[in-house]
C-alpha positions as a Markdown table, in Angstrom:
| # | Residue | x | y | z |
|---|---|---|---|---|
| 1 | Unk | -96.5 | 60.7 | -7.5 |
| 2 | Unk | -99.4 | 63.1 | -7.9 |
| 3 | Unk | -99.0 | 66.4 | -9.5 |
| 4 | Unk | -97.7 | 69.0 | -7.0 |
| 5 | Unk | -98.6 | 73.0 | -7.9 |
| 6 | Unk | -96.4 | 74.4 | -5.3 |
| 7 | Unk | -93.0 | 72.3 | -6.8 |
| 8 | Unk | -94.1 | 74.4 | -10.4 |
| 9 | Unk | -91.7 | 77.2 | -10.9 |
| 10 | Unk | -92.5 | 80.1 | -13.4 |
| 11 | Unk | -89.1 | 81.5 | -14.3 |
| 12 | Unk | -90.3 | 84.1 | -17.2 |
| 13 | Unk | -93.4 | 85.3 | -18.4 |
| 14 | Unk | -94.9 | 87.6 | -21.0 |
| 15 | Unk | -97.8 | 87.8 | -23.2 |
| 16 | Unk | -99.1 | 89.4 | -26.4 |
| 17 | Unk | -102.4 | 90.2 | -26.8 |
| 18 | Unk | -104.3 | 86.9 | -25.4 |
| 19 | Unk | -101.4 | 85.1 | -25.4 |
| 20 | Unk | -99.1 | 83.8 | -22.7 |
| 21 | Unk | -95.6 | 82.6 | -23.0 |
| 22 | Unk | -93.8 | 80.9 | -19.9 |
| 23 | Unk | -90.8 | 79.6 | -19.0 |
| 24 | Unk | -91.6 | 76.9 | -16.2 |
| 25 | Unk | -89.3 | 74.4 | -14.3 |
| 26 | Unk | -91.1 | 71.7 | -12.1 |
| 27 | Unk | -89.1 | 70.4 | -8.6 |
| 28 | Unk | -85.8 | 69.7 | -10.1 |
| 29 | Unk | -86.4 | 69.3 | -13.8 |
| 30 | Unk | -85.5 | 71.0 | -16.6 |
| 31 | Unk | -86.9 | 74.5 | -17.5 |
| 32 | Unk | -89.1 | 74.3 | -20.6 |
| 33 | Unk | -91.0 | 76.9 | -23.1 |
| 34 | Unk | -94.5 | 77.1 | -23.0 |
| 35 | Unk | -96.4 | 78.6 | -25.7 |
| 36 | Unk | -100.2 | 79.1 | -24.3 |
| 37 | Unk | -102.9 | 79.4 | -23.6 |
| 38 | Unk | -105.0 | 82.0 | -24.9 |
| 39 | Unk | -107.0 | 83.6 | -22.4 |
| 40 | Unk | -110.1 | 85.1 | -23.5 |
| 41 | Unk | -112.1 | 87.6 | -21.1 |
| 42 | Unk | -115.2 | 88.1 | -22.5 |
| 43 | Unk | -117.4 | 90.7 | -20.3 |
| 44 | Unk | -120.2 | 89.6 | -17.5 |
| 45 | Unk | -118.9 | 85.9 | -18.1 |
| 46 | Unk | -115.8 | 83.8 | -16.7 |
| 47 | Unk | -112.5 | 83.9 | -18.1 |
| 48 | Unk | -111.6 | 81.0 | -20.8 |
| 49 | Unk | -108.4 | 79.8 | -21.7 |
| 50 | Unk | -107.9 | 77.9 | -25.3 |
| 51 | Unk | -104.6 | 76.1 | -26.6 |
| 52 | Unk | -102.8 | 78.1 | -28.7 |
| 53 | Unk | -103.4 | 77.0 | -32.2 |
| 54 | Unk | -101.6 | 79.1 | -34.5 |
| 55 | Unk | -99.5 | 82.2 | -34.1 |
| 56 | Unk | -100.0 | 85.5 | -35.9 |
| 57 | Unk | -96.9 | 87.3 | -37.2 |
| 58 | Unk | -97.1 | 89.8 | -34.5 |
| 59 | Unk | -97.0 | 86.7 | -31.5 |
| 60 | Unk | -94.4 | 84.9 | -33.8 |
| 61 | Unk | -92.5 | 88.5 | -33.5 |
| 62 | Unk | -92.8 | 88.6 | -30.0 |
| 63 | Unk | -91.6 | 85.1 | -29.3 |
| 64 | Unk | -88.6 | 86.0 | -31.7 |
| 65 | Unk | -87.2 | 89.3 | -29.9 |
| 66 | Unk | -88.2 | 87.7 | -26.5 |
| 67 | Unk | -85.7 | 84.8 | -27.7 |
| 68 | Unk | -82.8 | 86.2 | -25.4 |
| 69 | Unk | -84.8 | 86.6 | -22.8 |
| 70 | Unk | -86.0 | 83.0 | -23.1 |
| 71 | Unk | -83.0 | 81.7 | -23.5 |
| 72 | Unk | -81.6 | 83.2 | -20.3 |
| 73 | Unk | -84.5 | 82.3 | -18.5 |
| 74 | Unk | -84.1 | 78.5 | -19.7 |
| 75 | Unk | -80.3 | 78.7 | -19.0 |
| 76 | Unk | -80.6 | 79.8 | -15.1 |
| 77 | Unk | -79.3 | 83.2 | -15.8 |
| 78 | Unk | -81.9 | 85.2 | -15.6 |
| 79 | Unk | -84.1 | 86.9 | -12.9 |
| 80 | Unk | -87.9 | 86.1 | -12.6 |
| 81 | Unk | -89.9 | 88.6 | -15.0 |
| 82 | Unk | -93.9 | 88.8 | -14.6 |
């Protein structure tokens, strides 16, 4: 079965700086973390996204006090955030 984009579900999201951080369930399967990508807008020229690679302390922060959030999100009880 082919990859369907309307049966992918964003249940969080948040970002720091160029980074994104999801929460995403597809059809019926479990909800799962997703750290990245990075997008990069760069003026006058098309947006880029790049895997993630390494954190900085300040996205590791992030991650860390969005933790509860996460959780929730991954658990089925919270609301959709965007």
């Amino acid at each position: 079965m082919a990859y369907d984009e309307k049966l992918d579900v964003v249940l969080w999201k948040g970002s720091v700086g160029n980074l994104q951080v999801t929460v995403q369930k597809y059809k019926d399967g479990e909800a799962k973390l997703q750290i990245g990508p990075r997008l990069v807008v760069e003026e006058g020229k098309e947006d880029k996204f790049f895997k993630a690679g390494r954190l900085t302390a300040e996205e590791f922060d992030y991650i860390i006090k969005s933790a509860p959030e996460i959780k929730k999100a991954m658990t089925g009880t919270a609301s959709k955030k965007k």
